[in-house]
DRENTORKOL-3810 file (N, C-alpha, C; in nm, 4 decimals):
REM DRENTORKOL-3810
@n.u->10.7453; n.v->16.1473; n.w->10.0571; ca.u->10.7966; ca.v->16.1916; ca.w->10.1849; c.u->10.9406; c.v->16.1410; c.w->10.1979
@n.u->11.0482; n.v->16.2304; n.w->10.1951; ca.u->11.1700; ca.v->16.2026; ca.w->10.2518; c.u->11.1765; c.v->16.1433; c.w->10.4124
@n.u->11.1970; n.v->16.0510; n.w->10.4329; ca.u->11.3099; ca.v->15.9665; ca.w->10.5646; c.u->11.4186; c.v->16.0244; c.w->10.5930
@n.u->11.4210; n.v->16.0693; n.w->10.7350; ca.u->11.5994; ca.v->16.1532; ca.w->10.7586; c.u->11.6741; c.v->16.0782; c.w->10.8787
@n.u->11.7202; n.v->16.0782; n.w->10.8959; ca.u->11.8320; ca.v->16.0597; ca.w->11.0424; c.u->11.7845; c.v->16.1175; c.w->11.1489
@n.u->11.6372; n.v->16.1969; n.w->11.1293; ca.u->11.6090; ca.v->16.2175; ca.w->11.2305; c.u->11.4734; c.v->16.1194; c.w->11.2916
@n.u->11.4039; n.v->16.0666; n.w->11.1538; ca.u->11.3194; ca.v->15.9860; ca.w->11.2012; c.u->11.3920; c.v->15.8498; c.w->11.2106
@n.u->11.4970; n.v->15.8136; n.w->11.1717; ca.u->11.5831; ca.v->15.6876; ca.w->11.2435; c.u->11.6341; c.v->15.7055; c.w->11.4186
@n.u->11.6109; n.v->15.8130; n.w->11.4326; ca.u->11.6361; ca.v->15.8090; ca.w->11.5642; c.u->11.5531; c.v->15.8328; c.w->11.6652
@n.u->11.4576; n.v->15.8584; n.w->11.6592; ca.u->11.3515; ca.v->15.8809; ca.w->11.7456; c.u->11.2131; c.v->15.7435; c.w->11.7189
@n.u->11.2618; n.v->15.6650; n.w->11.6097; ca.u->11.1109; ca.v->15.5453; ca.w->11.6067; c.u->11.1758; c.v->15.4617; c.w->11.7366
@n.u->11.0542; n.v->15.4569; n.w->11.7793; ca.u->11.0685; ca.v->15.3690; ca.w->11.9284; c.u->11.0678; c.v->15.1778; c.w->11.8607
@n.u->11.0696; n.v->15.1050; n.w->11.9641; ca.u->10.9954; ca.v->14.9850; ca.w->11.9691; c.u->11.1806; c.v->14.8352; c.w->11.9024
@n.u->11.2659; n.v->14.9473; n.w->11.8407; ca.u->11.3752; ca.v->14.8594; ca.w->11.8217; c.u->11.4708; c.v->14.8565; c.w->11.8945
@n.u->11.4756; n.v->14.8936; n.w->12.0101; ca.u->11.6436; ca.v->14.9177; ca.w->12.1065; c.u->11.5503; c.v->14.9546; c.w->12.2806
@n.u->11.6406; n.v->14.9634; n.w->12.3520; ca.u->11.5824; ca.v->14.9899; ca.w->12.4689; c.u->11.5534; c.v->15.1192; c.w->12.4369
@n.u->11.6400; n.v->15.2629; n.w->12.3854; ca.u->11.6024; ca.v->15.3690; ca.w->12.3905; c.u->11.5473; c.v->15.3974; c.w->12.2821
@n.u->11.4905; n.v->15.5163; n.w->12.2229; ca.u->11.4462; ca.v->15.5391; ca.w->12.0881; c.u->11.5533; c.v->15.5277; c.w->11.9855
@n.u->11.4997; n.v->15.5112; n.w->11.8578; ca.u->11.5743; ca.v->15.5048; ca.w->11.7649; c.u->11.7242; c.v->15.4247; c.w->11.7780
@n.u->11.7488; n.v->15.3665; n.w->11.6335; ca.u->11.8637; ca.v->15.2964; ca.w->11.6034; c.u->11.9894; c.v->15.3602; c.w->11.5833
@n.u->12.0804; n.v->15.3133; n.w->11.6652; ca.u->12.2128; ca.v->15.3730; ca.w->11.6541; c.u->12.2399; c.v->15.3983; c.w->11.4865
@n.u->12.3511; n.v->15.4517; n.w->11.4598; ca.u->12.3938; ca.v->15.4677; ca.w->11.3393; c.u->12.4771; c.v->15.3633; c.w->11.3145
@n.u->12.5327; n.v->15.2727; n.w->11.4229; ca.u->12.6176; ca.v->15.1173; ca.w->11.3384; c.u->12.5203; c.v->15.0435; c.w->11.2981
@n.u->12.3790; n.v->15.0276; n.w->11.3540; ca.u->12.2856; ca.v->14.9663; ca.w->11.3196; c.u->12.2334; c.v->15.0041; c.w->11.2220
@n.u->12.1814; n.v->15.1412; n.w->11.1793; ca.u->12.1436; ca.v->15.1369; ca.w->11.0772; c.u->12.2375; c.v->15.1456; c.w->10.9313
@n.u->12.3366; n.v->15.1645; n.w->10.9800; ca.u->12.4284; ca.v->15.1449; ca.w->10.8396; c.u->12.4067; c.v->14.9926; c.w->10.8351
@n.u->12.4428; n.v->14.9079; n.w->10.9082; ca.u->12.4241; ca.v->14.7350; ca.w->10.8499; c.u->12.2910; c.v->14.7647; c.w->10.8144
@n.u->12.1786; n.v->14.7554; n.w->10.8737; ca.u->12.0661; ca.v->14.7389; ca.w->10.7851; c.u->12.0334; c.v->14.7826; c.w->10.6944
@n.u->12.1229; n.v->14.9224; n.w->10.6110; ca.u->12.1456; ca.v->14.9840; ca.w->10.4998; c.u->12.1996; c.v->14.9047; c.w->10.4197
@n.u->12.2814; n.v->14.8390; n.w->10.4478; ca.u->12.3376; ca.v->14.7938; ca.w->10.3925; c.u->12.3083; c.v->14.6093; c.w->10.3515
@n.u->12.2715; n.v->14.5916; n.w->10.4380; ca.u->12.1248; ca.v->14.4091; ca.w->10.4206; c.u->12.0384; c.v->14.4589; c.w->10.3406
@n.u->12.0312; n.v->14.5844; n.w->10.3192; ca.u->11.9104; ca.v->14.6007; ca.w->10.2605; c.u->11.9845; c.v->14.6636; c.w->10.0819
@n.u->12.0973; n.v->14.6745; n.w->10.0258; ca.u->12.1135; ca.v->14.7460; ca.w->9.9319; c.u->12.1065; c.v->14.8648; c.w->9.9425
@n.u->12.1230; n.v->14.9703; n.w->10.0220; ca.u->12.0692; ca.v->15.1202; ca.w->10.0208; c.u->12.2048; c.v->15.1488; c.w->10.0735
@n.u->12.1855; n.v->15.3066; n.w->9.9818; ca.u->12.3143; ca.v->15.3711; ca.w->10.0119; c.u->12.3068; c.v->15.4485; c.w->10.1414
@n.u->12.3674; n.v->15.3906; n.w->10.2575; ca.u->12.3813; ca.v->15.4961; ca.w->10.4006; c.u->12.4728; c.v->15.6451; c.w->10.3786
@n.u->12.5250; n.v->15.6600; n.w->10.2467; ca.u->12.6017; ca.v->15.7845; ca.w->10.2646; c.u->12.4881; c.v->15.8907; c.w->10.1825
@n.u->12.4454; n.v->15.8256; n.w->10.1059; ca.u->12.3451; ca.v->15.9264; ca.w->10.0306; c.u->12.2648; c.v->15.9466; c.w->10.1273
@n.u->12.1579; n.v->15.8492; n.w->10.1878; ca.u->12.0986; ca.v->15.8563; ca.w->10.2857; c.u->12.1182; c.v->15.9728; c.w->10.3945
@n.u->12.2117; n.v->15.9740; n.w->10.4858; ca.u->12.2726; ca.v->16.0462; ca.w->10.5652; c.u->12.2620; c.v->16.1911; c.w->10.4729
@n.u->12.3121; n.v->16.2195; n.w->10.3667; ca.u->12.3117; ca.v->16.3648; ca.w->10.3276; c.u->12.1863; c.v->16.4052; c.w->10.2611
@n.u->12.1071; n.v->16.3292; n.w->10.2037; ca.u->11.9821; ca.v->16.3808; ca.w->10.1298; c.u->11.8324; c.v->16.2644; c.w->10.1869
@n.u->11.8364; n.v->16.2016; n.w->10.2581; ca.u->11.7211; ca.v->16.1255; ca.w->10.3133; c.u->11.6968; c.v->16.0272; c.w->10.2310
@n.u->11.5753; n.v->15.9149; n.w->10.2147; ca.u->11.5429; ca.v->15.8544; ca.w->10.1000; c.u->11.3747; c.v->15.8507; c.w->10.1330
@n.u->11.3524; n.v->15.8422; n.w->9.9987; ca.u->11.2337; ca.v->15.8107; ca.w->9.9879; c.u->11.1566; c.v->15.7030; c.w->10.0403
@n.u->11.0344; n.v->15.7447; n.w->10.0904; ca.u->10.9760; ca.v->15.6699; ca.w->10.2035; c.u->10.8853; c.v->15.5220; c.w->10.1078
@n.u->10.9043; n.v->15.5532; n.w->9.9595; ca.u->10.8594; ca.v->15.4334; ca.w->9.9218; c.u->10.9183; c.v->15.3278; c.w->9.8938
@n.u->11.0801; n.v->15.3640; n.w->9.8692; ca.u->11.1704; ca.v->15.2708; ca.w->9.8856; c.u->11.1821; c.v->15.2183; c.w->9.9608
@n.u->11.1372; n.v->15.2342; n.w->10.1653; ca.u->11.1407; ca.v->15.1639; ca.w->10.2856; c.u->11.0570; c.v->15.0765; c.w->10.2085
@n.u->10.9043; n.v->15.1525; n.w->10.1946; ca.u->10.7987; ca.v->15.0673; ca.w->10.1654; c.u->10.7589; c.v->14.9589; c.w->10.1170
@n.u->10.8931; n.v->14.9446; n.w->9.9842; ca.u->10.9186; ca.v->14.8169; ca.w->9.9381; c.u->10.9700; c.v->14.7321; c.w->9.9873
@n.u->11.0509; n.v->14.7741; n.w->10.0940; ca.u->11.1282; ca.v->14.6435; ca.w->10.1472; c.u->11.0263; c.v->14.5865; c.w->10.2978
@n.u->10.8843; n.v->14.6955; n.w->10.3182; ca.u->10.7994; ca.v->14.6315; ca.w->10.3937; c.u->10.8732; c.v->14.5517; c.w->10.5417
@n.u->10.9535; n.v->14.5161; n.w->10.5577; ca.u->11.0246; ca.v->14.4607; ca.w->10.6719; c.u->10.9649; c.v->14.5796; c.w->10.8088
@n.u->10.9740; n.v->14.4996; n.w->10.8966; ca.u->10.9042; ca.v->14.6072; ca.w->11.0477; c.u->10.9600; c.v->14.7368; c.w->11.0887
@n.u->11.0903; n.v->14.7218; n.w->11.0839; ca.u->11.1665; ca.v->14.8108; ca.w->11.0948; c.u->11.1590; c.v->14.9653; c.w->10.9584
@n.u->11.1579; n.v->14.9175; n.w->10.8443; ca.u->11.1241; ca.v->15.0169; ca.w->10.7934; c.u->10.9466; c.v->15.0979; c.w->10.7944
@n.u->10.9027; n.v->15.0107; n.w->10.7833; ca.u->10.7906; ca.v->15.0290; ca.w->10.8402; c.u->10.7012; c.v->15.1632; c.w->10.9501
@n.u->10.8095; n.v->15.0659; n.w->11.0721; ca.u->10.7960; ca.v->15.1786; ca.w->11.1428; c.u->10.8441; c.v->15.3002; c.w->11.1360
@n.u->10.9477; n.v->15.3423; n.w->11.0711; ca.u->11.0350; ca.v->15.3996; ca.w->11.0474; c.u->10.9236; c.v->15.5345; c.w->10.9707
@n.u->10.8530; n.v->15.4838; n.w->10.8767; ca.u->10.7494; ca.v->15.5755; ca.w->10.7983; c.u->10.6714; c.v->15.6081; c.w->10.8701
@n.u->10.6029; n.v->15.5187; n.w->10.9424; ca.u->10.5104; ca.v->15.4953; ca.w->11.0556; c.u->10.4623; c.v->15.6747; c.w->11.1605
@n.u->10.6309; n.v->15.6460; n.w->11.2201; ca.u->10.7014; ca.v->15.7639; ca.w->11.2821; c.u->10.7241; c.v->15.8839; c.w->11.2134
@n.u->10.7574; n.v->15.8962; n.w->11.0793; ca.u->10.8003; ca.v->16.0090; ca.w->10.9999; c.u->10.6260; c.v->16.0423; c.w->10.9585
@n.u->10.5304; n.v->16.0012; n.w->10.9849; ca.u->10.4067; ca.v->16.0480; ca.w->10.9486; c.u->10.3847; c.v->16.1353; c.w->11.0868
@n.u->10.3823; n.v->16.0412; n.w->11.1724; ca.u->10.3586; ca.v->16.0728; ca.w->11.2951; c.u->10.4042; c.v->16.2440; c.w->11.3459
@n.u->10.5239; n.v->16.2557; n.w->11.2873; ca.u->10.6309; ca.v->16.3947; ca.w->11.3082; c.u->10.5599; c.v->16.4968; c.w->11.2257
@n.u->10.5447; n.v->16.4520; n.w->11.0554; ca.u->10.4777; ca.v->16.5149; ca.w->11.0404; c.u->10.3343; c.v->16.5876; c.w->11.0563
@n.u->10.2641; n.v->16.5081; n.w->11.1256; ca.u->10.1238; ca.v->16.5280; ca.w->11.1565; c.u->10.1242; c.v->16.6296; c.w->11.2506
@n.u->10.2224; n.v->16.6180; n.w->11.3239; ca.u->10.2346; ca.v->16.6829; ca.w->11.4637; c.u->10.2714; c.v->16.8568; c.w->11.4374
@n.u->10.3390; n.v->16.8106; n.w->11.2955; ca.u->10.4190; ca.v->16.9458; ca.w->11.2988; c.u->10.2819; c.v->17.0549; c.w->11.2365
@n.u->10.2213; n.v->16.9640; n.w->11.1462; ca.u->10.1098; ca.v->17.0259; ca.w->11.0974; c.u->9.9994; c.v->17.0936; c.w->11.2116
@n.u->10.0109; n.v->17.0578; n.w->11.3251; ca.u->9.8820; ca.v->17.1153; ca.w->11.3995; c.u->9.9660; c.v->17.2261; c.w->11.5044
@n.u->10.1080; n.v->17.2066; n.w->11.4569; ca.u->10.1765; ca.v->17.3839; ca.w->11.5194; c.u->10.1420; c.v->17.4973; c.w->11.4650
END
């Protein structure tokens, strides 16, 4: 499962509003080794969050299941 910029912005539970700004998630792209420009144009793979297991990515998959599930019962 690809991760997009769109499920960085809509996982709840890290900011008052949904999803993480984009200065935020470029630093944590970047704490984390991951390229935010590739990212941004082609998504990344949701097992690469997986490895880094931290909450934030986490949820991040969490949510991108969630989207997809949803989309499946349209």
């Amino acid at each position: 499962m690809k991760i997009t910029l769109e499920h960085l912005a809509g996982v709840r539970g890290f900011s008052v509003t949904p999803g993480l700004c984009r200065g935020g998630a470029r630093l944590w792209f970047a704490r984390h080794q991951l390229d935010w420009n590739a990212f941004r144009h082609d998504g990344i793979d949701a097992s690469l969050l997986e490895a880094i297991g931290d909450p934030f990515a986490m949820a991040v998959i969490g949510y991108a299941k969630e989207m997809e599930a949803e989309r499946g019962r349209s």
